[in-house]
N, C-alpha and C positions, 0 to 999 in steps of 0.2 A: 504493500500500500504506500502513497503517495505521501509524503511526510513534511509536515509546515512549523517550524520552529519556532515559537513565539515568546520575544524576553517582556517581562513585563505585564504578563499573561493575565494578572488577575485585576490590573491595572482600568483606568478607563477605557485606550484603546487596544489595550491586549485582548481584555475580556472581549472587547467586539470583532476583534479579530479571528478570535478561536471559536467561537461560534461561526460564522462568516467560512472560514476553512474548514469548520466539520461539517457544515450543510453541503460543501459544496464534495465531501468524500476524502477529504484528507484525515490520516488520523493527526494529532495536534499533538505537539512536547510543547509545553508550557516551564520557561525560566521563572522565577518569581521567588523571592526571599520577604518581602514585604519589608522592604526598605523605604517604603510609605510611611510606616510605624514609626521606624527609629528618625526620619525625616520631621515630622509633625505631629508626631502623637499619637495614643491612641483613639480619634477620633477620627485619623484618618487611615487607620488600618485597613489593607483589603482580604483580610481575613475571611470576609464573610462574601467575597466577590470569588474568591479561590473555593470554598463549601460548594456554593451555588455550581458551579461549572464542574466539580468534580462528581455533584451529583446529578448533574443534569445534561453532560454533554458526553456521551457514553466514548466517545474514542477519544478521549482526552488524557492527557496523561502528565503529572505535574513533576517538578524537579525544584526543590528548597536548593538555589542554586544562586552565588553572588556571583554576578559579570566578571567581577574581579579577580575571580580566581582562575587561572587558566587552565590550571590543570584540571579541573572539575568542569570546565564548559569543554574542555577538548575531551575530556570523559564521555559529555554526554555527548557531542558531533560525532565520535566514533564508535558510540552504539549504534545508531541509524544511516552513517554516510553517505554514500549516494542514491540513499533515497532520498534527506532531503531534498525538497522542491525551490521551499522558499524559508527565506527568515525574515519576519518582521517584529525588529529591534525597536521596541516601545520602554523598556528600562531605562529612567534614568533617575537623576536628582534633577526634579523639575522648577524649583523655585529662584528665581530673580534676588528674591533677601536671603532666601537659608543660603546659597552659597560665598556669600560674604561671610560668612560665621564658621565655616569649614571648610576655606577654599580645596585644601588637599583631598578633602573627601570626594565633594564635587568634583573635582577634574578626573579623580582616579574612575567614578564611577560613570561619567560622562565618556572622557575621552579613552584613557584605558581599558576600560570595558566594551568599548566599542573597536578598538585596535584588537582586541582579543578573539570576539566573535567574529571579524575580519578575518583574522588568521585560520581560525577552526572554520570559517565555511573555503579559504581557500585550502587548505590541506585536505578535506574529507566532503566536499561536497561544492568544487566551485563551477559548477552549472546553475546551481541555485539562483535564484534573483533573492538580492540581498537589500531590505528596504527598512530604510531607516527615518524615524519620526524627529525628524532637525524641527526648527523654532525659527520666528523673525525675528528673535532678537539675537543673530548672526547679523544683522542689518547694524545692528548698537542701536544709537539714537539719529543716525541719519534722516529717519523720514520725519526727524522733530526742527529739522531741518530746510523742508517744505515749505511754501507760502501757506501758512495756514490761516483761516478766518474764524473770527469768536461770534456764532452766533446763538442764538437763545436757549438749549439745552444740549449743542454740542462745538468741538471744534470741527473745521471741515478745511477740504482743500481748495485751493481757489479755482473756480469752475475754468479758467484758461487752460491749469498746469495738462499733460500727459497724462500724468496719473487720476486724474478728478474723474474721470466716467467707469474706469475698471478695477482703479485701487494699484498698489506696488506692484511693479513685474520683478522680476530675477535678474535684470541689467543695473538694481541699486547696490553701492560700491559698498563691502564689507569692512572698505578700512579708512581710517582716519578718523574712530567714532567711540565712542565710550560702551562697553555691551554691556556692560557687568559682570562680574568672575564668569556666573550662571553662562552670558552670551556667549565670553570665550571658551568655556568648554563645552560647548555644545557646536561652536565652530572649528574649534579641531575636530572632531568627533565627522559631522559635516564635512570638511577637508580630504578627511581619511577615507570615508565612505566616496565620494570623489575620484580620488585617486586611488582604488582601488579596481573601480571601472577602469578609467582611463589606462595607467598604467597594467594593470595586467588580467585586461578582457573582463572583468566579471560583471554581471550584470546588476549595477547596482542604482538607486536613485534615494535623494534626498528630499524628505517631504517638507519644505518651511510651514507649519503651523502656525495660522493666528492661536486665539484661542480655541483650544480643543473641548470638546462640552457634552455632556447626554445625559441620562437617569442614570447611569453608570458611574457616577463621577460619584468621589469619595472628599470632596470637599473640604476646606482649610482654611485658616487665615491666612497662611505666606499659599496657597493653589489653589485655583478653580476657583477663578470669577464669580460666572453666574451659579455652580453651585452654592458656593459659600454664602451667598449673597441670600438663595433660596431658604437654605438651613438658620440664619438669620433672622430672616425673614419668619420663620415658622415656629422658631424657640422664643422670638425677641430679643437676639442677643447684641450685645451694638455692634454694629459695621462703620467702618472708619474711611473714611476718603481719602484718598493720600494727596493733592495738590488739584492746581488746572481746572478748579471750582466744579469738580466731577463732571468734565465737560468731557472729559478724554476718552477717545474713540474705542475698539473693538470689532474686529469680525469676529463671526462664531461659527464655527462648524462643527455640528453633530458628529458624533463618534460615528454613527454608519455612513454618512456620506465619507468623510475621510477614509475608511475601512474599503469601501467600495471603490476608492479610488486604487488602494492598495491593488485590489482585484483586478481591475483593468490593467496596472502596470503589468503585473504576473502574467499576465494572459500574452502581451507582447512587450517584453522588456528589453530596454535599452542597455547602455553603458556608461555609468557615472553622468547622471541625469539633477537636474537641482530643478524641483519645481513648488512656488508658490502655493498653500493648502491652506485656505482658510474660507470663510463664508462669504468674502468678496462683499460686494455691494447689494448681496440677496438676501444677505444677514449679517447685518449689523447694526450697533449701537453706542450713545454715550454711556458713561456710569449714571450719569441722572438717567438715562430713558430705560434704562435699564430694572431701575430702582422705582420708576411709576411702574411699568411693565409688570413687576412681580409683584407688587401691592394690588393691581387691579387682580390678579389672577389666584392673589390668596387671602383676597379682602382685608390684608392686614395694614398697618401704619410700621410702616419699620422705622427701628431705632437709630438714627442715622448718624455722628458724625463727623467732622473735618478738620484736619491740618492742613495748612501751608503748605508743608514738606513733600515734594514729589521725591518719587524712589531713582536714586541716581541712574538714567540710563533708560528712563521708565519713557514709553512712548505717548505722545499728545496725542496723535492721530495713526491709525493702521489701519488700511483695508487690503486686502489683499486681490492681486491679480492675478486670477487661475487659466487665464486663455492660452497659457501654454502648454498647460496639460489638457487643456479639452483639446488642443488642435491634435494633440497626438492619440488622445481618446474621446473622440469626437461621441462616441454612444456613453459616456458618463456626464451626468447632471448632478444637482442637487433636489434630493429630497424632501428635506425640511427646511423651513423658515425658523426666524427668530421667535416668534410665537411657540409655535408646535413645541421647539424645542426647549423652552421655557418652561409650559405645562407640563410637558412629559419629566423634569425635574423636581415641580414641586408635589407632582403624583407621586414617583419615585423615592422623595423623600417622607413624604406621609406613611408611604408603604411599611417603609424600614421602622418608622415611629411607631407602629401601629395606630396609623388614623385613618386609614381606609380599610373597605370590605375586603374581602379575600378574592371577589370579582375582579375588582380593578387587578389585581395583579396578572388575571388573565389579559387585564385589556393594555399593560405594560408595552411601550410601543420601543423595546432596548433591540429588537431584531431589527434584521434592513426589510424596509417595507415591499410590498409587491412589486409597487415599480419600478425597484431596484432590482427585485430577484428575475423581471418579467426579460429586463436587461442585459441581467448576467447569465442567464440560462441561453442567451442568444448570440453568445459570444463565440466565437472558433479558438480555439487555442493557436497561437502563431506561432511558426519555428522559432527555433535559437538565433538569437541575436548576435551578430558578428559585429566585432571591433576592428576594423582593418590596419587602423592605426597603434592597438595595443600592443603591446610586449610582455614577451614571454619570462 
């Protein structure tokens, strides 16, 4: 059987991912240490996202396994080797502020961990398509750097610029900008993924992520926006604004639209590919529209409030520009909007509270919806991908 290797497994986009690869007849290895926990707490443990998948996703298969360690990731590549198919690399240290506080940690788990699973799919399995969940803030603060305008509940970009109809493309310059530790290991990590295509043929691509979002999300105060925002919203616990009179933008994209992008990639993979992944201008928002948004939708008043102090590095405005991976996957779209995928969060988190019936958990919308699967069932699998340029 066909074998899809997923770090970060129990995570937001892990978990969507191994479902996603076991419907479609892979069986699934799942990396996952729950370095969530030791990250932020145990409230944001995916303990209970790791339960759920182990009981409910029959070819699934987990591994208590740190990226870090090599010999234990080269353990498990060479229990399955050329069967795996694919790996998508969702493990990291996700926060912006926790990697100020432990750069060594961060990097090791960002970039050396991703240098390692590099190494184990080229030693035992480099046919694979090797897809890795990168970030825009490889960008740093460049796009804080844009004509921006201050209008009534957000910042925007001035309707003349390039960017003002689509959002960022992949042509904005990585250097000369502040990322924060979190940025730059995440743009080594980015780099290596990169030049691991490039230099020696394997099929790889880099996903830059706005924010990544869905009922799946295990929510924080240093990760996940609109989750945290939700769970807030629901306990009434205070949510704090960091700077930019909470005017500061966001794209968001659902965990299965991004997931499903993975899909399409796999399906006909390139070679050290960088493509922008976020909700583009189909979904997005400020922190205030954000912040009415989920008050209308959970009837609540949330506790709201604000410093001065922006996060060094932190972006005014993101939207993201996806028209280069539609042009290369011309039959993938988005499914959800900023709404849908707001509700399906504050359902999601009632669920876990126990404040909904045991119905709604049927009506759970964490799978990719019909007319994603209507999609991917209609897709050819395309040959192997040649590098002509690569070296051996």
């Amino acid at each position: 059987m066909d074998i899809a290797i997923v770090t970060g497994s129990a995570g937001l986009i892990g978990a969507e991912a191994v479902r996603l690869f076991a419907d479609r007849g892979y069986r699934v290895v799942g990396i996952d240490n729950n370095m969530r926990e030791y990250f932020f707490g145990r409230e944001a443990s995916t303990a209970w996202s790791r339960a759920e998948l182990e009981s409910t996703v029959s070819n699934y298969q987990h591994f208590d396994v740190d990226i870090r360690d090599r010999a234990f990731v080269n353990q498990v590549f060479a229990e399955f080797n050329s069967d795996v198919r694919v790996i998508v690399h969702t493990a990291a240290q996700p926060s912006h502020d926790w990697a100020s506080s432990q750069p060594q940690v961060d990097f090791s788990v960002n970039a050396n961990g991703t240098l390692n699973l590099l190494e184990a799919c080229r030693e035992f399995c480099p046919e694979a398509s090797f897809i890795y969940t990168s970030t825009n803030k490889v960008y740093g603060d460049n796009p804080n750097r844009l004509p921006l305008v201050e209008l009534e509940t957000r910042w925007d970009l001035e309707p003349s610029h390039r960017f003002a109809e689509h959002g960022i493309d992949e042509t904005m310059s990585v250097d000369h900008t502040t990322h924060s530790l979190f940025g730059v290991s995440k743009l080594a990590a980015d780099a290596l993924v990169q030049e691991y295509g490039r230099y020696f043929g394997m099929k790889t691509a880099c996903f830059r992520g706005g924010c990544l979002t869905g009922p799946g999300h295990s929510g924080t105060r240093l990760h996940g926006f609109l989750s945290y925002l939700v769970k807030c919203a629901l306990t009434g616990d205070e949510y704090t604004i960091n700077g930019y009179q909470g005017k500061q933008v966001r794209d968001n994209i659902h965990s299965a639209d991004l997931v499903g992008m993975f899909w399409h990639f796999h399906q006909n993979p390139r070679c050290g590919e960088v493509y922008n992944a976020g909700g583009s201008r189909h979904s997005h928002c400020s922190m205030q529209e954000a912040i009415s948004l989920i008050e209308e939708l959970t009837d609540r008043r949330m506790n709201v409030s604000y410093t001065d102090h922006h996060r060094i590095g932190d972006h005014i405005w993101y939207v993201s520009d996806t028209r280069k991976f539609q042009s290369h996957y011309p039959d993938w779209n988005y499914a959800y909007d900023l709404r849908t995928t707001v509700q399906q969060i504050v359902e999601s988190h009632a669920l876990r509270s126990g404040k909904l019936a045991d119905q709604s958990r049927q009506a759970s919308a964490r799978q990719v919806p019909a007319s994603i699967e209507s999609i991917l069932e209609n897709i050819e699998p395309a040959g192997a991908a040649s590098c002509d340029s690569a070296r051996s």
